[in-house]
C-alpha angles and dihedrals in degrees: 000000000000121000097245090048087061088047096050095055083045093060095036095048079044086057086039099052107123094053093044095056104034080062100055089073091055094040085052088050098044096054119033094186090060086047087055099038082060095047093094086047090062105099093027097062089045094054081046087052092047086050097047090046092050095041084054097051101117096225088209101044092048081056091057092055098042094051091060096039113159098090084044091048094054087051099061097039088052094049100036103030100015111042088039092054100044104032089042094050080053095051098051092047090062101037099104089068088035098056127228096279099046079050100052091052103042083056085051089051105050097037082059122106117225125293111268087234094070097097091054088043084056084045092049087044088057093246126123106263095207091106095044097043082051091049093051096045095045082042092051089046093056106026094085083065095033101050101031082064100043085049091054087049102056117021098021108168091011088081108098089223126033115272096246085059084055091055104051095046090056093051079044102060100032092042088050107046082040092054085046100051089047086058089049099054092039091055095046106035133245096262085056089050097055100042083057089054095115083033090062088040092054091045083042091065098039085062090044089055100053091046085049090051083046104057084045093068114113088009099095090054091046096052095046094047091041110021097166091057088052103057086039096058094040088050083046086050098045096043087051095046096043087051112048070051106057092028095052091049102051100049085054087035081116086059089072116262093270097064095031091062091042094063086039092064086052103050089044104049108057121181105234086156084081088044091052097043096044087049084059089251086279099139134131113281085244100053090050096052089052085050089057108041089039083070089067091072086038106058088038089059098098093043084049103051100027087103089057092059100044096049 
């Protein structure tokens, strides 16, 4: 295929993203084999994801934000100290109905910084990512301390690996797709970078879907063999999710509502997925499964909230 055809379906899946991705948790669902086939993708789409999200940091608008840092500032408190604090004081509270393994997954979740797709979710909405891209790159910098803490808080000897370990992979894999995509940018040149923008968003989903397959994999078997589980699990992912969202947002509704849903589909879309592969994808069948099925509300995000944005 020629190069600027290439070029060209890059450019229109990038267009199409939310679809496309919204889809990659269905696909996953409807055939198991193809779920399976994307397991051992798993860590290396979301290291491809790190890296897109990084090459695709605009170096002068992420200025902008960080010299005027106070709203920025909040963000990151609220969805690294705050939401931690309070959700995970909630969670435990409730763990003896949860069980040990649903437990384990929703504090993974919510010591997690944002997916490093969030900034492509506020592009997909119609909304400026800046603030988001800005969230992503100041929550990257502190969540090896933050979560590593908060790990140590509430599942202690539960983590496969000590929370200083945790730690330090964390630092490891977005140090390292950060540093890569640095070289990157120096190598080709900021004007390059920024005629590839829908490019990097098209590669961006194609990572996105096979993480998506990825994540699938064992859930199909799960829900038809415990169906009740399953729906369980997917209405607890969807009211965690809707409401990090609609929590997050209100309280920076005075930011303007660009911003404020910005920062609420940060705070909502956590990326377990590098919780689960810094801790070397060792985690409780359960916790897993939450992590899966949680990606449903997550990759719906910008098809749910697009209204609100365009009110």
């Amino acid at each position: 295929m020629p190069l600027a055809a290439v070029g060209d379906a890059l450019t229109w899946l990038g267009r199409q993203g939310a679809r496309a991705v919204a889809a990659s948790i269905f696909v996953g669902i409807a055939i198991p084999p193809l779920a399976s086939f994307a397991r051992p993708a798993f860590t290396v789409a979301l290291l491809v994801m790190l890296w897109l999200a990084f090459l695709r940091v605009e170096p002068h608008a992420i200025r902008v934000r960080f010299t005027r840092p106070a709203l920025l500032v909040a963000g990151v408190a609220w969805i690294l100290i705050a939401v931690p604090l309070l959700f995970g004081a909630a969670v435990m509270a409730l763990k003896p109905w949860l069980g040990e393994e649903v437990t384990f997954g929703l504090v993974l979740n919510i010591i997690a910084p944002p997916v490093f797709s969030t900034p492509v979710f506020v592009a997909l909405m119609g909304l400026e990512p800046a603030l988001a891209l800005a969230a992503v790159i100041a929550c990257a910098a502190v969540t090896p301390l933050t979560a590593s803490a908060f790990a140590a808080l509430f599942i202690g000897a539960a983590l496969p690996l000590t929370p200083l370990a945790l730690g330090v992979r964390l630092a490891a894999m977005l140090g390292g797709t950060a540093l890569a995509a640095t070289l990157v940018r120096r190598i080709a040149g900021r004007d390059w970078i920024a005629a590839q923008r829908e490019r990097i968003d098209g590669l961006q989903v194609i990572a996105l879907f096979v993480f998506g397959l990825a994540a699938m994999d064992g859930v199909t078997a799960h829900l038809v063999d415990r169906p009740l589980l399953g729906a369980g699990i997917v209405a607890l992912g969807f009211a965690m999710t809707v409401a990090l969202m609609l929590v997050t947002t209100l309280i920076f509704c005075r930011a303007g509502r660009p911003d404020a849903l910005a920062l609420g589909i940060a705070s909502a879309g956590r990326n377990m997925g590098l919780m689960i592969a810094a801790a070397g994808g060792a985690v409780p069948d359960l916790a897993w499964l939450y992590f899966a099925l949680a990606q449903i509300p997550i990759y719906l995000l910008p098809l749910m909230f697009k209204p609100l944005a365009r009110a």
